[in-house]
C-alpha positions in Angstrom: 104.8 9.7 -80.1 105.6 11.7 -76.7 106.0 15.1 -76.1 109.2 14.0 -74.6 110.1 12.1 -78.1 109.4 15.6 -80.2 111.9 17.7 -77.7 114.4 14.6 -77.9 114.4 14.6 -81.6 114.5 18.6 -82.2 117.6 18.3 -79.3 119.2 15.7 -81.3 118.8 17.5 -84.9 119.8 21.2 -83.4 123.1 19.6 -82.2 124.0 17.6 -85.3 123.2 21.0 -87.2 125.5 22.6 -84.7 128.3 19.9 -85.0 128.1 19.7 -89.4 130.7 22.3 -91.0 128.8 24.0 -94.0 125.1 24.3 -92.4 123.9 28.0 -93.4 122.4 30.0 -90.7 119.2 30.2 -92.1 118.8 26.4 -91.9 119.8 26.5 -88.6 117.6 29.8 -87.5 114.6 27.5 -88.8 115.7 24.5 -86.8 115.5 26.5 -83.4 112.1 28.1 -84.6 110.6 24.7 -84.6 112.0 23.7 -81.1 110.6 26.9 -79.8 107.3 26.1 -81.5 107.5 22.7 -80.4 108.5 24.0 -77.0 105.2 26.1 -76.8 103.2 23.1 -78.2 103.8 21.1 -75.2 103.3 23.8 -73.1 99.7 23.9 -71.7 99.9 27.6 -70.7 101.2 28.8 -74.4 98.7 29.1 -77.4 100.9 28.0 -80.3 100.9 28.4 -84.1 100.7 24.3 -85.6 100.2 25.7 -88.9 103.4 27.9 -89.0 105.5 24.3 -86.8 104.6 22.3 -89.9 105.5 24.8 -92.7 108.4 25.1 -90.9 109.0 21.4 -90.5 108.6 21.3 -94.2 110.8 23.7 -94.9 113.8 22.1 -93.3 113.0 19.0 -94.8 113.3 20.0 -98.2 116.8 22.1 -97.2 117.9 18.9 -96.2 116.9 16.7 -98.6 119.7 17.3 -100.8 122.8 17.9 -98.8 121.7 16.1 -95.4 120.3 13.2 -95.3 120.1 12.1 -91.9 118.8 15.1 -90.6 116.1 14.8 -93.2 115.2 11.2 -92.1 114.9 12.6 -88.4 113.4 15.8 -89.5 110.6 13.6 -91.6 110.0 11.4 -88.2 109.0 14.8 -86.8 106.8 15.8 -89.3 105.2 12.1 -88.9 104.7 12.8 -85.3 103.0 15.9 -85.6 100.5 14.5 -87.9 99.4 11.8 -85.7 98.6 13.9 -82.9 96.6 15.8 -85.2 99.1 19.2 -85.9 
């Protein structure tokens, strides 16, 4: 998957999250953590943290699992994509 796919999917997730009535702001803090980190991650000049992206990936994941299920199926195609290009 892209770079350009990652930023597309975090875009689309952060604006669902945005758009849903009843998302906390923690879950949503998180979600713009990872689009920062993924941000940096396809930014050659930045050193970035993949250890901290994927926990944090995780993390939303299992916050969604439950009450948002869409989001988790995007958020999981995320997760996929950062272990194939090694993250």
């Amino acid at each position: 998957m892209s770079e350009q796919r990652l930023k597309e999917l975090m875009s689309a997730l952060i604006a669902e999250l945005q758009d849903t009535d009843g998302v906390d702001p923690d879950t949503l803090e998180l979600a713009r953590k990872l689009d920062v980190d993924i941000e940096e991650l396809t930014d050659p000049d930045v050193e970035s943290d993949s250890a901290s992206m994927l926990d944090d990936a995780i993390a939303l994941e299992s916050r969604f699992a439950a009450s948002h299920p869409v989001a988790e199926k995007t958020i999981r195609e995320l997760i996929n994509s950062l272990s194939k290009i090694g993250i």
